[in-house]
C-alpha positions in Angstrom: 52.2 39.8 64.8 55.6 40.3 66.1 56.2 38.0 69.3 58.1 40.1 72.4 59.5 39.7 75.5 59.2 42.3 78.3 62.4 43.2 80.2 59.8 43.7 83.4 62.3 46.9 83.7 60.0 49.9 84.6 60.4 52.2 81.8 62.6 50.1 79.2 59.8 48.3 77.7 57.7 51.3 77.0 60.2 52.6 74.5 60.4 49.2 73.2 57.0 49.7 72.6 56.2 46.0 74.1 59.9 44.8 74.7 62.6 42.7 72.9 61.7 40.5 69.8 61.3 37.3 71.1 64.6 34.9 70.0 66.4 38.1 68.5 70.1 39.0 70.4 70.7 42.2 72.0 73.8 43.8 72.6 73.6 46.1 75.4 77.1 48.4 75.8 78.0 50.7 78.1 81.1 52.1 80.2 82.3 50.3 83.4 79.4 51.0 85.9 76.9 52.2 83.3 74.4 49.2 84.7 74.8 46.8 82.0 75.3 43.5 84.5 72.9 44.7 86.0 70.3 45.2 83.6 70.9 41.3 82.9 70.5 40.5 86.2 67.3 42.6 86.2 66.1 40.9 83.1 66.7 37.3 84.1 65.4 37.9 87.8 62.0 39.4 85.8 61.7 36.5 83.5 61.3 33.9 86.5 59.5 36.7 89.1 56.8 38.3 86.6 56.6 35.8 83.6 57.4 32.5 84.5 60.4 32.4 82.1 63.7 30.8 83.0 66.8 31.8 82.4 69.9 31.1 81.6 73.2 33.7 82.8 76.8 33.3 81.6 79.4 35.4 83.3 82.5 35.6 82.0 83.5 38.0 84.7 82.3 37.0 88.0 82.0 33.5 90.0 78.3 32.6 91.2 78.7 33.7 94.9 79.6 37.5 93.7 76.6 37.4 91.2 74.0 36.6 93.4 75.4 39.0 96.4 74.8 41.5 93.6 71.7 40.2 92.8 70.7 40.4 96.5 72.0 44.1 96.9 69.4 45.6 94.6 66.5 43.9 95.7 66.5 40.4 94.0 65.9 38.3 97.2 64.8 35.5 95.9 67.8 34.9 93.2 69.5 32.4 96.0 65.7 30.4 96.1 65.5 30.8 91.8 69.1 29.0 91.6 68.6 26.2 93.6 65.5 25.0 92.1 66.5 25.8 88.6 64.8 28.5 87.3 67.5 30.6 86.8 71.1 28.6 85.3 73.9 30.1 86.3 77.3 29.1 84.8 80.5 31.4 86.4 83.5 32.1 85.0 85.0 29.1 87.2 83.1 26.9 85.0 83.4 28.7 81.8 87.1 29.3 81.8 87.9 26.0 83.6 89.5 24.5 79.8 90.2 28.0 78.5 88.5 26.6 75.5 85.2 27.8 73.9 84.6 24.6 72.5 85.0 22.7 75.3 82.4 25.5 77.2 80.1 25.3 74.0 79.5 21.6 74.9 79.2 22.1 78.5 75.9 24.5 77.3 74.7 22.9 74.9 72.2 20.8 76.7 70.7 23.4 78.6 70.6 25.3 75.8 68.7 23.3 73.8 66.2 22.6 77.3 62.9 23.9 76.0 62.3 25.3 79.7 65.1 28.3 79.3 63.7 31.1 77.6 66.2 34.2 78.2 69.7 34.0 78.1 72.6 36.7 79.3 76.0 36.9 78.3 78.1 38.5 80.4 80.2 40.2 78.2 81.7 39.5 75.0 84.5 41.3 76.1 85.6 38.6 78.4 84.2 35.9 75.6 86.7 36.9 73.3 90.1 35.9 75.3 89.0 32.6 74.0 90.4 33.7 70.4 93.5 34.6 69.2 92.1 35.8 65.7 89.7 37.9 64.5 88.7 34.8 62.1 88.4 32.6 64.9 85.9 35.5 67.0 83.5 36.2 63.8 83.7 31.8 63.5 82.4 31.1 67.0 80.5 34.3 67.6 78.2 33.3 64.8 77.9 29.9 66.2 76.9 31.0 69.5 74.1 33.2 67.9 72.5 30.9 65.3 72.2 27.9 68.0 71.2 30.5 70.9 68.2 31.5 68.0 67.6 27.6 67.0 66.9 27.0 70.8 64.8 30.1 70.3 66.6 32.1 73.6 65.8 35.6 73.8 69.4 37.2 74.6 71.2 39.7 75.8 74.8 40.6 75.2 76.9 42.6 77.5 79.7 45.0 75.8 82.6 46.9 77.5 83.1 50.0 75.8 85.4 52.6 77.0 84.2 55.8 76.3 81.3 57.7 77.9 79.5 57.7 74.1 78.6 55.4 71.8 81.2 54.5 69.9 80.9 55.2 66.1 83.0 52.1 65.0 80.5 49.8 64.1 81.9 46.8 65.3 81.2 42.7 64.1 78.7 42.5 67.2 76.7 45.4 65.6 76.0 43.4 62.8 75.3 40.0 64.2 72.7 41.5 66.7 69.2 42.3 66.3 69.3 45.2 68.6 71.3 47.5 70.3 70.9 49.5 73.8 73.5 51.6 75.3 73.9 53.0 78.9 75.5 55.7 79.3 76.7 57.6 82.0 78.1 60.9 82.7 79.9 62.6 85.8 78.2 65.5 87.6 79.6 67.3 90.6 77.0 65.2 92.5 77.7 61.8 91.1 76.7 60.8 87.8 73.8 61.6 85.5 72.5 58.0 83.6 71.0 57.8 80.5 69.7 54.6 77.8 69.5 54.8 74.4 68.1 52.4 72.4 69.6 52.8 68.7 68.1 49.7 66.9 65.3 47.0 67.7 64.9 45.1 64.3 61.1 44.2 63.4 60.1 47.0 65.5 59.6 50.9 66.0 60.8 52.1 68.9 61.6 55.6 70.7 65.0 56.3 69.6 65.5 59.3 72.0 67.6 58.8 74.8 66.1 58.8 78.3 67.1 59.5 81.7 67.8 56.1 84.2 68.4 55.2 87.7 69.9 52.6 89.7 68.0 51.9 93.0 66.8 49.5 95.2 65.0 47.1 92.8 66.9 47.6 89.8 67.4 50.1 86.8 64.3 52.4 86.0 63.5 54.3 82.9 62.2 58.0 83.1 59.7 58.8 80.3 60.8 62.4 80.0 63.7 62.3 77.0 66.6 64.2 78.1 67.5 67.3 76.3 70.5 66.2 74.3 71.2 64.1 71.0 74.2 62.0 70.6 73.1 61.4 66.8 76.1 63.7 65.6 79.8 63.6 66.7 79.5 67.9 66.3 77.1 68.1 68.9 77.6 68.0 72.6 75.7 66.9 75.5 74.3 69.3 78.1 
C-alpha cells in the first residue's frame, strides 16, 4: 500500500484520490497570484490543525511577519499560536538570505530537518532558491541535494514555481524531473475578475484525475470544485473557453 498525505484542501485530495505520496516532492507552479503560497500555507496550516503533522515553511520571498498576516487573512488564526510552540518552523528570507550562501542556509536546516517531529515541508519558491547559483551546474548540484536529504528525513514537500505565462509551460524544466509530482494553478482574466483552475499533470505511484478543475480563493483557503471545466490544455492547438 501506497502511504499518503492529505493536503486537508477541500477538493484537492479527491483528485489525488487520497493525497500526496507520503516523502515524494511536489512542484506546484503557477503565475503570480495563481494561489501557489497560498496553497503552502494551506497545506502546512492542515498538517498541524487536522493531522497532527508539523511543518516546516521556507520562504525565500517573504519575512515571517508578512507570512503569518497572510496566513491570518484567509482564516488561519491560529498560525501566530502554531509558531510559537513549534509546530509549524518558519525560516524567512531574513534568515535564509542572511550569508547569501546555500550552504551556509543548508546547515542552518539541517537539524530540523532531520527532527523526526517535522513531517511536511514548503519551499517557497525555487525561483527565489536559485539566486543562490550562478550556474546551471551549481542549481542541478544543490537542487538534488536538497531533495534526496528532504526524502532521507522522509518530509513530504511541496515546491513553489514562478512561471510566467497563464499555461503550463511546455519546457520541461530540471524541477520536472527531480519531482515526484506536479500541480499547476492557473488563472485566467474574466471581465469580472479572474476564472481559477488546478491541474494536476503527474502524481508518481498513483492514478489520479488528470482533468483540470475549477478553484477558489476564500475565507479559509483554496477549494477544489468537482465539476472539470470544459477545456483541455493537453495540446498547444487547442484553446481554452
Amino acid at each position: 500500500m501506497i502511504e499518503l498525505t492529505k493536503t486537508g484542501i477541500d477538493g484537492l485530495d479527491e483528485i489525488l484520490n487520497g493525497g500526496i505520496v507520503t516523502n515524494s516532492t511536489t512542484l506546484v507552479s503557477g503565475n503570480p497570484g495563481a494561489g501557489k503560497s497560498i496553497l503552502g500555507l494551506q497545506y502546512i496550516y492542515n498538517g498541524v490543525e487536522q493531522f497532527d503533522e508539523k511543518g516546516i515553511y521556507l520562504s525565500f520571498e517573504e519575512n515571517e511577519r508578512d507570512l503569518r498576516e497572510a496566513a491570518e487573512s484567509i482564516g488561519f488564526d491560529k498560525w501566530p499560536e502554531y509558531v510559537e510552540n513549534g509546530d509549524i518552523k518558519v525560516y524567512d528570507k531574513q534568515v535564509l538570505l542572511r550569508e547569501n550562501d546555500f550552504s551556509s542556509s543548508l546547515d542552518l536546516l539541517l537539524s530540523d530537518l532531520e527532527d523526526e517531529e517535522y513531517d511536511r515541508l514548503v519551499l517557497d519558491s525555487l525561483a527565489m532558491f536559485e539566486l543562490f547559483f550562478e550556474t546551471e551546474k551549481e542549481k542541478r548540484t544543490y537542487l538534488l541535494k536538497f531533495t534526496d536529504i528532504l526524502r532521507e528525513n522522509e518530509l513530504t514537500t511541496l515546491m513553489t514555481n514562478e512561471q510566467g505565462a497563464v499555461f503550463p509551460d511546455t519546457d520541461i524544466g530540471l524541477e520536472n524531473y527531480l519531482t515526484d509530482g506536479n500541480i499547476y494553478l492557473i488563472q485566467t482574466p474574466t471581465d469580472s475578475g479572474v476564472n481559477r483552475y488546478v491541474w494536476v499533470a503527474k502524481m508518481r505511484k498513483q492514478d489520479i484525475e488528470t482533468d483540470i478543475y475549477p478553484m477558489e480563493i476564500s475565507w479559509g483557503g483554496i477549494k477544489v470544485h468537482e465539476n472539470a471545466s470544459a477545456f483541455s490544455m493537453m495540446s498547444e492547438d487547442e484553446s481554452p473557453l
